[in-house]
PyMOL Python script that loads the backbone (N, CA, C, O; Angstrom):
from pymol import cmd

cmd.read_pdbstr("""\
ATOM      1  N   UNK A   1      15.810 -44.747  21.577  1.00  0.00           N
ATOM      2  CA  UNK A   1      16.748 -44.948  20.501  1.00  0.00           C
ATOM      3  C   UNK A   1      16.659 -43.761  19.558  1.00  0.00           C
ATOM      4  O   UNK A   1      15.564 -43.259  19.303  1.00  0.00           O
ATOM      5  N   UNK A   2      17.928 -43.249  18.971  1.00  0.00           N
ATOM      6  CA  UNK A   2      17.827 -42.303  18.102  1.00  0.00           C
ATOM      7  C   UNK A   2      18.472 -42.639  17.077  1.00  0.00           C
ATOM      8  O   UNK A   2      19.447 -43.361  17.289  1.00  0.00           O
ATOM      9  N   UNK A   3      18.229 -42.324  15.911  1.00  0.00           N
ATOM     10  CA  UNK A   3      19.191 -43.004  14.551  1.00  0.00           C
ATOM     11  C   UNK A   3      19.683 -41.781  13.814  1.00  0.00           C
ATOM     12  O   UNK A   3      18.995 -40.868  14.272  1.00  0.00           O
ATOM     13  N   UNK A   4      20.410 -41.338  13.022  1.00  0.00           N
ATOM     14  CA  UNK A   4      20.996 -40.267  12.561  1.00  0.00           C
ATOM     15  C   UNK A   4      21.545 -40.813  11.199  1.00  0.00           C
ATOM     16  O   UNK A   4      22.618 -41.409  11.102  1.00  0.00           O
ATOM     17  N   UNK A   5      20.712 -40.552  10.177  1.00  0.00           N
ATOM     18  CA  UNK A   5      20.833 -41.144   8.819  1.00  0.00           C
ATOM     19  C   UNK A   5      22.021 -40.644   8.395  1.00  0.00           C
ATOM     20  O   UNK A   5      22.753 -40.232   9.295  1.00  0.00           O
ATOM     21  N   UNK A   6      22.428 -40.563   7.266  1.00  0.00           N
ATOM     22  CA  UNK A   6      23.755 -40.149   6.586  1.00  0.00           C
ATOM     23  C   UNK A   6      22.836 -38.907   5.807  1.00  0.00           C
ATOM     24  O   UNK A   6      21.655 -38.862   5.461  1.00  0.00           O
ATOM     25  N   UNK A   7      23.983 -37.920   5.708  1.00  0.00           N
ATOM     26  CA  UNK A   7      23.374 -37.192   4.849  1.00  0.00           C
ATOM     27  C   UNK A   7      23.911 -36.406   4.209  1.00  0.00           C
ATOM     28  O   UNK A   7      25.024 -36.695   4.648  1.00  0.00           O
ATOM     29  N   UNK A   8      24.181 -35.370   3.296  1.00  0.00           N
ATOM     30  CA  UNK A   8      25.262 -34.994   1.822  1.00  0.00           C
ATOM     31  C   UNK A   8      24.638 -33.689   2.804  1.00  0.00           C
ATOM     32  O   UNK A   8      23.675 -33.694   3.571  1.00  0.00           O
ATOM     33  N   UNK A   9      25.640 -32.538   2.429  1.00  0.00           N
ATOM     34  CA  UNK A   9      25.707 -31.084   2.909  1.00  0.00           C
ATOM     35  C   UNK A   9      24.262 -30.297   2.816  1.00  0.00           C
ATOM     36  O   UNK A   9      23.742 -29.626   3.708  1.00  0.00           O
ATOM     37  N   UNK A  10      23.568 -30.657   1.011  1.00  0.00           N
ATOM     38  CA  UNK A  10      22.900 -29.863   1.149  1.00  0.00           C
ATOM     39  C   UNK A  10      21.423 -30.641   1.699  1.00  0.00           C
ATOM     40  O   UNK A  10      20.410 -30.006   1.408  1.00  0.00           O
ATOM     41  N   UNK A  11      21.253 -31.650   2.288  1.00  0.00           N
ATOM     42  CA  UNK A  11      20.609 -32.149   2.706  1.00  0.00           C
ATOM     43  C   UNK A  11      20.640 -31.823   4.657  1.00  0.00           C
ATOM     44  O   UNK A  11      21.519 -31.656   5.503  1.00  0.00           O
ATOM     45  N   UNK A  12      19.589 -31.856   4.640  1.00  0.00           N
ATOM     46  CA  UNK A  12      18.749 -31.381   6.121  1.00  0.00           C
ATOM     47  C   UNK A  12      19.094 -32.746   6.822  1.00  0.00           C
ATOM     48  O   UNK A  12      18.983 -33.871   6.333  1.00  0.00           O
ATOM     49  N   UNK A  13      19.622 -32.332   8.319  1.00  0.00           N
ATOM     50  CA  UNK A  13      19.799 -33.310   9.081  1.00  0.00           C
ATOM     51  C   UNK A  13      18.697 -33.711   9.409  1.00  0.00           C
ATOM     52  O   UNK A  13      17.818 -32.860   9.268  1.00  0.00           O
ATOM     53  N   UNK A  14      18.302 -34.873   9.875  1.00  0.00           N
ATOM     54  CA  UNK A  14      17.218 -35.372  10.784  1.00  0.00           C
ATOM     55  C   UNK A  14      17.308 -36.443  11.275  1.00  0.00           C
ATOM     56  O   UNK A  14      18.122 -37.279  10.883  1.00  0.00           O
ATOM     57  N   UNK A  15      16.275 -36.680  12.480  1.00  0.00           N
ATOM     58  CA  UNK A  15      16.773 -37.675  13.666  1.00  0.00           C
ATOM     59  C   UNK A  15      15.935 -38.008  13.587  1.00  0.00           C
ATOM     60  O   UNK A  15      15.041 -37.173  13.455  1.00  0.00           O
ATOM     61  N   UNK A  16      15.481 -39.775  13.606  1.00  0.00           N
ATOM     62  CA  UNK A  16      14.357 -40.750  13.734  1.00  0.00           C
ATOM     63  C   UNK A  16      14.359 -40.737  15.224  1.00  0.00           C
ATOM     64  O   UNK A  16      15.235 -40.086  15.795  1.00  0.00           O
ATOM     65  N   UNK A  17      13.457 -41.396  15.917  1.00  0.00           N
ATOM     66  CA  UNK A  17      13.147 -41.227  17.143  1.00  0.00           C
ATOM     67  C   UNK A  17      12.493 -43.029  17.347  1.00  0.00           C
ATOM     68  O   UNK A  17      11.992 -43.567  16.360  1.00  0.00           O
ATOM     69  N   UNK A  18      12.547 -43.486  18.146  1.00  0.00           N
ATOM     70  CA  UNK A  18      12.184 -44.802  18.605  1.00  0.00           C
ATOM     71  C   UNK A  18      11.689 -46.012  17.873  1.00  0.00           C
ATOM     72  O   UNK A  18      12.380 -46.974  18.211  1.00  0.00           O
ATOM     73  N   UNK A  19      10.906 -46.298  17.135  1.00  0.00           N
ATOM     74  CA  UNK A  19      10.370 -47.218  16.202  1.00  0.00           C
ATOM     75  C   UNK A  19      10.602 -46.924  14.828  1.00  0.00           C
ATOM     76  O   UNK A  19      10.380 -47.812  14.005  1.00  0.00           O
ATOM     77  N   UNK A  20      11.205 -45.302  14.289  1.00  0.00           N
ATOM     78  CA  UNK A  20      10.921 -44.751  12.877  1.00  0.00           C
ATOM     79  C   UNK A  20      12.902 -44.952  13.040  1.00  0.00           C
ATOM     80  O   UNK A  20      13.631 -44.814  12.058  1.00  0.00           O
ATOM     81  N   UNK A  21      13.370 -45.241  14.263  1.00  0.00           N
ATOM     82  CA  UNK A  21      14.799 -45.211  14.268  1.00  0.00           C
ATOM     83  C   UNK A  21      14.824 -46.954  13.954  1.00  0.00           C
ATOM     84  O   UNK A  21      15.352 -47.434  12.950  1.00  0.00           O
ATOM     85  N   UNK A  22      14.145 -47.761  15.026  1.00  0.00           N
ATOM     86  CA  UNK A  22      14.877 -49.075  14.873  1.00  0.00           C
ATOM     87  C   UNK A  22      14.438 -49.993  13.339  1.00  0.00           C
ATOM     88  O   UNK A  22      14.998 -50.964  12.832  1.00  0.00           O
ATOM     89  N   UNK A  23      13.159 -49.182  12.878  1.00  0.00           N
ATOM     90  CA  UNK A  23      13.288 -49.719  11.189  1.00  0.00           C
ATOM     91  C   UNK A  23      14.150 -49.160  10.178  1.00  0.00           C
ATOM     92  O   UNK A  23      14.353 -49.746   9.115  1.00  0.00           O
ATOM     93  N   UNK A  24      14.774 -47.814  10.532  1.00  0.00           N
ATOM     94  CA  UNK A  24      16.256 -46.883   9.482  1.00  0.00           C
ATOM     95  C   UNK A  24      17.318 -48.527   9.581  1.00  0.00           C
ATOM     96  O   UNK A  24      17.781 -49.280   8.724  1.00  0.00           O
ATOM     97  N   UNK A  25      17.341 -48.501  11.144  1.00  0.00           N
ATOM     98  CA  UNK A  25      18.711 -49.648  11.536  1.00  0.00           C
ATOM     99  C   UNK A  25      18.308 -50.732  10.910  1.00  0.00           C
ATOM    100  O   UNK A  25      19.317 -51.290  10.479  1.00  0.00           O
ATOM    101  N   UNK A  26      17.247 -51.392  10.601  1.00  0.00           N
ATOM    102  CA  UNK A  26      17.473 -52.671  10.427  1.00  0.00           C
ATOM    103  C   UNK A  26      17.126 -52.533   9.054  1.00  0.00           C
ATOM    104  O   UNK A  26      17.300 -53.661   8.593  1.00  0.00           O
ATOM    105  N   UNK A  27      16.778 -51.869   8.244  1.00  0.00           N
ATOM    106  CA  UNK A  27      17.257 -51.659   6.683  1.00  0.00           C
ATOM    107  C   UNK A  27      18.408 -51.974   6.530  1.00  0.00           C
ATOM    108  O   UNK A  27      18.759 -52.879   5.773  1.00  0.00           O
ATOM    109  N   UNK A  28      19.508 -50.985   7.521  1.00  0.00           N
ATOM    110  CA  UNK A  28      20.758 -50.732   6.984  1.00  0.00           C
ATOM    111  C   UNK A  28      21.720 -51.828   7.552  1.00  0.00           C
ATOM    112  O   UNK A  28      22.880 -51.816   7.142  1.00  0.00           O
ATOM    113  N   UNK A  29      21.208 -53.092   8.765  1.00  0.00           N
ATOM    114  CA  UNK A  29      21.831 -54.232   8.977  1.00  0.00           C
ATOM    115  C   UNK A  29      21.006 -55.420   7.576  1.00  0.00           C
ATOM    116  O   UNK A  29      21.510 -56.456   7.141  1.00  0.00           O
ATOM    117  N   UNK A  30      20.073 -54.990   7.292  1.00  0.00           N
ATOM    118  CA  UNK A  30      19.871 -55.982   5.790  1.00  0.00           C
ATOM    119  C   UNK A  30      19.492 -57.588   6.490  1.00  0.00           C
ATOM    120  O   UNK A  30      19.445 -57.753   7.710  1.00  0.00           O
ATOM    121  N   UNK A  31      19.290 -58.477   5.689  1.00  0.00           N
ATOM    122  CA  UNK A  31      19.729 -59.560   5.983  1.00  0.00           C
ATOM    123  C   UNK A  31      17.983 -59.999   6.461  1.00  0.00           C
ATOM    124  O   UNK A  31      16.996 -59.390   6.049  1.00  0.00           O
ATOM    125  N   UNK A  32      17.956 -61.135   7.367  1.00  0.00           N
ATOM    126  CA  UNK A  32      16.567 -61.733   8.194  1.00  0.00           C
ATOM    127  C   UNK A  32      16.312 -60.532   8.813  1.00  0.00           C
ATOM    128  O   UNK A  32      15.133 -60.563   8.459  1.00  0.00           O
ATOM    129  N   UNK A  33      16.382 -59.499   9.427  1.00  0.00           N
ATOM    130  CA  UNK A  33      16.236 -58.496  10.241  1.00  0.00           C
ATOM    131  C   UNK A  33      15.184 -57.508   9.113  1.00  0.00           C
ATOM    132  O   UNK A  33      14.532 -56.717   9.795  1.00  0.00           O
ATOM    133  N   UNK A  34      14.939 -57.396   7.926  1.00  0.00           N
ATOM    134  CA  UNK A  34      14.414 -56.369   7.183  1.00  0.00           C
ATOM    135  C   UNK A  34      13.063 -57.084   6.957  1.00  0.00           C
ATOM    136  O   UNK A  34      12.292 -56.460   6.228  1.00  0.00           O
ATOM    137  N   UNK A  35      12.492 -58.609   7.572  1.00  0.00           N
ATOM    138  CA  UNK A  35      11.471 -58.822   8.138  1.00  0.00           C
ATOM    139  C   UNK A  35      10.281 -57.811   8.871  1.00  0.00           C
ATOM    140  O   UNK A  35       9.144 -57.545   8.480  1.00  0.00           O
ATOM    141  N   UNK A  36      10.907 -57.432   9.901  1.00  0.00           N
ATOM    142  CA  UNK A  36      11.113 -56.520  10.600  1.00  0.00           C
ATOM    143  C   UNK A  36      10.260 -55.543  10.252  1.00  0.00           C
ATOM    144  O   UNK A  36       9.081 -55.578  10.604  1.00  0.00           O
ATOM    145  N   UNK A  37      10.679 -54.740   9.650  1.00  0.00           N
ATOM    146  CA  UNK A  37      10.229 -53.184   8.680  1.00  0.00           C
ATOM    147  C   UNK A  37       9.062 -53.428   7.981  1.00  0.00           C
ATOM    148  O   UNK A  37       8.628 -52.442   7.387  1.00  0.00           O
ATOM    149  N   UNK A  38       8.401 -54.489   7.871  1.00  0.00           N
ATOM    150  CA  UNK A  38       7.249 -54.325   7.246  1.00  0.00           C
ATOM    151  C   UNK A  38       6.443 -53.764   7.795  1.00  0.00           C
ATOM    152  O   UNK A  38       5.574 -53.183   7.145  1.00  0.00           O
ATOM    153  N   UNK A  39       6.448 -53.729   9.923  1.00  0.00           N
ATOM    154  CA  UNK A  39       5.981 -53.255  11.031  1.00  0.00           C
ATOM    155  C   UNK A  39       5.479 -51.837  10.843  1.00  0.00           C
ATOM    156  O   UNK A  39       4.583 -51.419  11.577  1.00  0.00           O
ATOM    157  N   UNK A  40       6.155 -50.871   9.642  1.00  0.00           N
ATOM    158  CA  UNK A  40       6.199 -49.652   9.439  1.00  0.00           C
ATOM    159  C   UNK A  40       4.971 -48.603   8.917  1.00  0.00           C
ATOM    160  O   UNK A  40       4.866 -47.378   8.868  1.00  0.00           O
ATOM    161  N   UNK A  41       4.020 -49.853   8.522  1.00  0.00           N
ATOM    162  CA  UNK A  41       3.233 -49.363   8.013  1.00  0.00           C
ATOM    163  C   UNK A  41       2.160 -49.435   9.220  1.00  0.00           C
ATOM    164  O   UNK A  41       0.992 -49.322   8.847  1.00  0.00           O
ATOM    165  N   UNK A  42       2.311 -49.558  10.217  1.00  0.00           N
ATOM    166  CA  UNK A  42       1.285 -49.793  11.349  1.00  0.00           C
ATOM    167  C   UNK A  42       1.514 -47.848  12.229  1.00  0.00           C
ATOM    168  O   UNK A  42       2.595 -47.499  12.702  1.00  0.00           O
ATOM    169  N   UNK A  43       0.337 -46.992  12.229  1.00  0.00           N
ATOM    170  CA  UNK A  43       0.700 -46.115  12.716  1.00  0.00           C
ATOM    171  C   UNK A  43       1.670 -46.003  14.000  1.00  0.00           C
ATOM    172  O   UNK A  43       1.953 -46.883  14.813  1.00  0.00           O
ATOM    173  N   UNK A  44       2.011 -44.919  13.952  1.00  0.00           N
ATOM    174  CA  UNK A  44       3.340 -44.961  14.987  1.00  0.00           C
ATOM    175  C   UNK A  44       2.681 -44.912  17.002  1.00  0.00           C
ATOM    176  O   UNK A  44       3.122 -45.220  18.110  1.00  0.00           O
ATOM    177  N   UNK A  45       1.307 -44.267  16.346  1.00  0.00           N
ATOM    178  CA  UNK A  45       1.001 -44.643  17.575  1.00  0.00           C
ATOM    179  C   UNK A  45       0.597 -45.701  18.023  1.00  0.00           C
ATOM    180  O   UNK A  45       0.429 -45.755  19.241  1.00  0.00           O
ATOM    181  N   UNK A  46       0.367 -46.650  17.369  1.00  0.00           N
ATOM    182  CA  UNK A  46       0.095 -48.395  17.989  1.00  0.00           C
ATOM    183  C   UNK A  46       2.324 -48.874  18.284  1.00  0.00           C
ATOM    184  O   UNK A  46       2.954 -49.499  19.136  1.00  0.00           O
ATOM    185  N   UNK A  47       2.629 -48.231  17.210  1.00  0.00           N
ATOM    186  CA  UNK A  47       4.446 -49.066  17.467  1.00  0.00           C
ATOM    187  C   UNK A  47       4.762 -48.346  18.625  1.00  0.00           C
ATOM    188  O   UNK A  47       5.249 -48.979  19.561  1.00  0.00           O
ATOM    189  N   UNK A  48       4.579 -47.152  18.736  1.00  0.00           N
ATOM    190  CA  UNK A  48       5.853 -46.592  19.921  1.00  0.00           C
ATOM    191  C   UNK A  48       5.729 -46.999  21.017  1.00  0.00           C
ATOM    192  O   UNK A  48       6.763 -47.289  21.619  1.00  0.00           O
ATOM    193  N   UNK A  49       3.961 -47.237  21.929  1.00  0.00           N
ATOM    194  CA  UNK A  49       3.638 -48.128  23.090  1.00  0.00           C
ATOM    195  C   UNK A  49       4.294 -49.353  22.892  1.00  0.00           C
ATOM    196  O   UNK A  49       5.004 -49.606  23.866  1.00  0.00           O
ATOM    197  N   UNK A  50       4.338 -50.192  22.041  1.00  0.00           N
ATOM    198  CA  UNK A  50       4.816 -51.386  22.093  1.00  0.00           C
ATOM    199  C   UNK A  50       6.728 -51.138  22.238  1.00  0.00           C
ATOM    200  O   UNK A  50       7.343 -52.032  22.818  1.00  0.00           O
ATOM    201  N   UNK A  51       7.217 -50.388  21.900  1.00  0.00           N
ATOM    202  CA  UNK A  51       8.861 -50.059  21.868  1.00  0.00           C
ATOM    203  C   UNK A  51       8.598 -49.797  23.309  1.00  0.00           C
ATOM    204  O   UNK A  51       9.259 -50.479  24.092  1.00  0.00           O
ATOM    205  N   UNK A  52       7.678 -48.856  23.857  1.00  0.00           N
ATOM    206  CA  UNK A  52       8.467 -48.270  25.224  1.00  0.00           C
ATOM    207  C   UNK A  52       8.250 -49.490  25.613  1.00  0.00           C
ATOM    208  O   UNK A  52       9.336 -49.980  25.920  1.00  0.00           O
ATOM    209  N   UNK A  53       7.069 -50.522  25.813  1.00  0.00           N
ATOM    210  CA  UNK A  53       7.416 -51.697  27.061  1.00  0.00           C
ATOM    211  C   UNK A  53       8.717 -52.710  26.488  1.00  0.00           C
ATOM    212  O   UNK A  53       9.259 -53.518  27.243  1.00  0.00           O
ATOM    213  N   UNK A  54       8.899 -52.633  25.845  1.00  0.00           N
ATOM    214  CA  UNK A  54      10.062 -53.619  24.827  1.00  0.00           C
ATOM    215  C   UNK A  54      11.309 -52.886  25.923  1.00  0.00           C
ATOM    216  O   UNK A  54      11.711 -53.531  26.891  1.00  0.00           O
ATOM    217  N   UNK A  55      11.733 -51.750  25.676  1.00  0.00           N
ATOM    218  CA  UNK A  55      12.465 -50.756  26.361  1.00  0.00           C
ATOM    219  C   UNK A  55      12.460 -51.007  27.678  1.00  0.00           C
ATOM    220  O   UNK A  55      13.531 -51.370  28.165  1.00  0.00           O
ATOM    221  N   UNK A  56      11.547 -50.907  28.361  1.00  0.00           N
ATOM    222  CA  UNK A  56      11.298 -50.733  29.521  1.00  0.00           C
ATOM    223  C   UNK A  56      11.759 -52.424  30.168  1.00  0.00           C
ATOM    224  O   UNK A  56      12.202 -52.304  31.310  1.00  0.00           O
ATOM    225  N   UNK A  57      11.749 -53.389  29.854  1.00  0.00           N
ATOM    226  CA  UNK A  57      11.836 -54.597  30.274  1.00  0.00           C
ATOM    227  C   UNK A  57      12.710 -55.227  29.135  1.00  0.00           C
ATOM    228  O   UNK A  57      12.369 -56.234  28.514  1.00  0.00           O
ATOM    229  N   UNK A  58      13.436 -54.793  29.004  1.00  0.00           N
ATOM    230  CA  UNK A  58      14.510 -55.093  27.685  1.00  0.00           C
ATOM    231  C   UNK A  58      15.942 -55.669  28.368  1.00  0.00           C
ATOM    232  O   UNK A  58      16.598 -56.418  27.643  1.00  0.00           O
ATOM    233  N   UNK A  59      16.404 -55.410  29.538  1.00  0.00           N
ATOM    234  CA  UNK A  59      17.621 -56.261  30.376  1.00  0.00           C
ATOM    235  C   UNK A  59      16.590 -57.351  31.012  1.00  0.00           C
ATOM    236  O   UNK A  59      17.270 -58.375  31.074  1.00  0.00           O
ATOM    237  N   UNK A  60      15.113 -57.689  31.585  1.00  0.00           N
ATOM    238  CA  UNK A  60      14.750 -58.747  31.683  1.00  0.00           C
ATOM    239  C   UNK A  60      14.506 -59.395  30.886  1.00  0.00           C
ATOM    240  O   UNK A  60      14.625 -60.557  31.274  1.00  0.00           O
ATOM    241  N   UNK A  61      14.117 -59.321  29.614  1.00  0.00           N
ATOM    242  CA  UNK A  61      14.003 -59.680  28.338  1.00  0.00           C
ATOM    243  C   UNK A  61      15.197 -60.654  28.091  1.00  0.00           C
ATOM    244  O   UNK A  61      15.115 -61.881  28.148  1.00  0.00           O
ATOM    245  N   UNK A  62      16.423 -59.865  27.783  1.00  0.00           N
ATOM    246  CA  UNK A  62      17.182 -59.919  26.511  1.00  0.00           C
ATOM    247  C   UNK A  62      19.149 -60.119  27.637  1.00  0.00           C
ATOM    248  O   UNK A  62      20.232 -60.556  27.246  1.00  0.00           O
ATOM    249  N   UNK A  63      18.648 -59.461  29.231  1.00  0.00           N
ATOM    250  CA  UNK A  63      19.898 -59.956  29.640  1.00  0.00           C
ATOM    251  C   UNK A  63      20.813 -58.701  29.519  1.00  0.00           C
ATOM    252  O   UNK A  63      20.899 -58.263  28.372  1.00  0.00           O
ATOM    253  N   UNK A  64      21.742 -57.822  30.793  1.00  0.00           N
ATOM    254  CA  UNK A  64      22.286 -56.772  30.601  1.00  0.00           C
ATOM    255  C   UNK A  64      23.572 -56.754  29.404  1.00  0.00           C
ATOM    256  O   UNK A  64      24.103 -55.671  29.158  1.00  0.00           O
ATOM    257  N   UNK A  65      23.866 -57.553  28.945  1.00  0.00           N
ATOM    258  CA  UNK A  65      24.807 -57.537  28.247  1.00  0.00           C
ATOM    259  C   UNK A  65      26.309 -57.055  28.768  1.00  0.00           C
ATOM    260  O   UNK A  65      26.269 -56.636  29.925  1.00  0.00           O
ATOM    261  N   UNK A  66      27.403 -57.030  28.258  1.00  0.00           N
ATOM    262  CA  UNK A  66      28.915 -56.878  28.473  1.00  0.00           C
ATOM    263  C   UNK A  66      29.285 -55.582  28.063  1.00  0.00           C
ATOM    264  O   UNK A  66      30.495 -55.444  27.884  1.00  0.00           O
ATOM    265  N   UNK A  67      28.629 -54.667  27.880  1.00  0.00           N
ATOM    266  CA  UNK A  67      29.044 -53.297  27.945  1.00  0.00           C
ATOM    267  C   UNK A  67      30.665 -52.795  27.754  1.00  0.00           C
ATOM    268  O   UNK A  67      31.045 -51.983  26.910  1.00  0.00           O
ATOM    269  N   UNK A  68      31.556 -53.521  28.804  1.00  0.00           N
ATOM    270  CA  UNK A  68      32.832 -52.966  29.442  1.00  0.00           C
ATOM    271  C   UNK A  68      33.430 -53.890  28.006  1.00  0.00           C
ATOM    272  O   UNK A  68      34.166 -53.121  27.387  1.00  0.00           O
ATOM    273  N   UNK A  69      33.382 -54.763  27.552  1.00  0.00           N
ATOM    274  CA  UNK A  69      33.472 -55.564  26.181  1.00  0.00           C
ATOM    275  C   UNK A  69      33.717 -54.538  25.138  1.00  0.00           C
ATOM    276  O   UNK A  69      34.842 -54.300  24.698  1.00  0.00           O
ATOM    277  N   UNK A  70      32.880 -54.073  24.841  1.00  0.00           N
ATOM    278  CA  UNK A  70      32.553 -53.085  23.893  1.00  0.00           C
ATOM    279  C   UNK A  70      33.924 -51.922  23.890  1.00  0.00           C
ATOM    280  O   UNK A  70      34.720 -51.661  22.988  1.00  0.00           O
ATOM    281  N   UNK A  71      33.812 -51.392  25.251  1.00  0.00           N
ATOM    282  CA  UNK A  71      34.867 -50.330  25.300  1.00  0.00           C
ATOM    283  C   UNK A  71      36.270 -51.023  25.199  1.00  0.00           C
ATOM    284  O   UNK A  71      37.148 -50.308  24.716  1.00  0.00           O
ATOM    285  N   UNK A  72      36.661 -52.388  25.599  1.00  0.00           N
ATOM    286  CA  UNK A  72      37.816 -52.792  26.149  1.00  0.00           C
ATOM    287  C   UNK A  72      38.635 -52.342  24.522  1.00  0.00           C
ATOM    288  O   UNK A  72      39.826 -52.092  24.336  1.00  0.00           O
ATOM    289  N   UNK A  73      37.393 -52.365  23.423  1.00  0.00           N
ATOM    290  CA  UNK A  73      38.213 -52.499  21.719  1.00  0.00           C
ATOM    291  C   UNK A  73      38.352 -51.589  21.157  1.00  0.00           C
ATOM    292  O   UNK A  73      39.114 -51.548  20.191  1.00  0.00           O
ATOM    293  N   UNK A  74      37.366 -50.110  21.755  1.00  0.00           N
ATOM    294  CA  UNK A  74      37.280 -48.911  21.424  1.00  0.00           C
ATOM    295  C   UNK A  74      38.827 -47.963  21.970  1.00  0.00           C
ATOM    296  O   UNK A  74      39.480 -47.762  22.994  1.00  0.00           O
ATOM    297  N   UNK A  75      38.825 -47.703  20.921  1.00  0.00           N
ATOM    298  CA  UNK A  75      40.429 -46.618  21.788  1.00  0.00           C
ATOM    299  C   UNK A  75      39.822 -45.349  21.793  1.00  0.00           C
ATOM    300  O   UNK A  75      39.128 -44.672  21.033  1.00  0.00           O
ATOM    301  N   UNK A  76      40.544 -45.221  23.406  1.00  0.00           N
ATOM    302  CA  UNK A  76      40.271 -43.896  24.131  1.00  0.00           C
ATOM    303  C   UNK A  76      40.378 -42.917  23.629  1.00  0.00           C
ATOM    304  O   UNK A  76      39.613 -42.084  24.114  1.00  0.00           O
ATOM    305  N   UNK A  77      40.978 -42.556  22.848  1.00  0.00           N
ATOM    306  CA  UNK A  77      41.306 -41.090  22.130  1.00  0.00           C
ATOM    307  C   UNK A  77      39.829 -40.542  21.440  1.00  0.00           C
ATOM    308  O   UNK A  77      39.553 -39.344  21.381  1.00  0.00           O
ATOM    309  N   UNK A  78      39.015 -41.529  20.978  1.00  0.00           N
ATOM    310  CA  UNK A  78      37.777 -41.570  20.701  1.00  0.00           C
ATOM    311  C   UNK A  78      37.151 -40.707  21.410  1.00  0.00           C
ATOM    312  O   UNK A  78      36.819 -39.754  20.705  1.00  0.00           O
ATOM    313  N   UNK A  79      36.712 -40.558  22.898  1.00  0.00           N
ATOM    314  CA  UNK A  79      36.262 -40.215  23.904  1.00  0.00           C
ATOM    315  C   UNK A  79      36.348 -38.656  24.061  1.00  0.00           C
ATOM    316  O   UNK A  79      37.354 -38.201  24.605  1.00  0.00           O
ATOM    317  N   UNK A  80      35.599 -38.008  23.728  1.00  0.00           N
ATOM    318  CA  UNK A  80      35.817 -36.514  24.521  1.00  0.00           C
ATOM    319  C   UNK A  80      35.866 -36.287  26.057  1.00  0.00           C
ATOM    320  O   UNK A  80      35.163 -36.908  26.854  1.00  0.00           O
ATOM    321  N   UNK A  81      36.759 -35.345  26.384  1.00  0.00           N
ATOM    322  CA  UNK A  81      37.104 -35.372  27.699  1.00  0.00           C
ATOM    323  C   UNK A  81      35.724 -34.657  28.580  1.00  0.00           C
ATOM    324  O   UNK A  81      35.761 -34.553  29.806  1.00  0.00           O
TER     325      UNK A  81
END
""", "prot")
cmd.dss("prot")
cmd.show_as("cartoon", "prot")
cmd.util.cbc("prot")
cmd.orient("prot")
């Protein structure tokens, strides 16, 4: 997972990377989910092993989901060729 914060011109882009990405996201979905983020304070090397097997077994987990769903609402023009 990669997250890509918002950021004003004179501000430096930067990209979260796997566990430092899925606590940016669930700040910014708010709500029961910011539970969650307290996880943050646990070094990243105990979280990121636990993301890759999460990852790794995440359609047995959680079920492939409807994908083609997603696009059926997205308009094509979107799409680079």
């Amino acid at each position: 997972m990669v997250y890509v914060p918002e950021s004003t011109a004179r501000q430096k882009r930067t990209l979260l990377f796997r566990t430092d990405a899925l606590f940016a996201a669930l700040r910014v979905v708010g709500g029961g989910w910011m539970i969650l983020s307290w996880m943050r304070v646990l070094p990243r090397a105990w979280r990121d092993p636990f993301y890759r097997v999460v990852a790794k077994w995440r359609r047995r987990l959680f079920g492939a989901g409807d994908v083609a769903a997603l696009y059926a609402e997205f308009p094509i023009e979107r799409f680079l060729p």
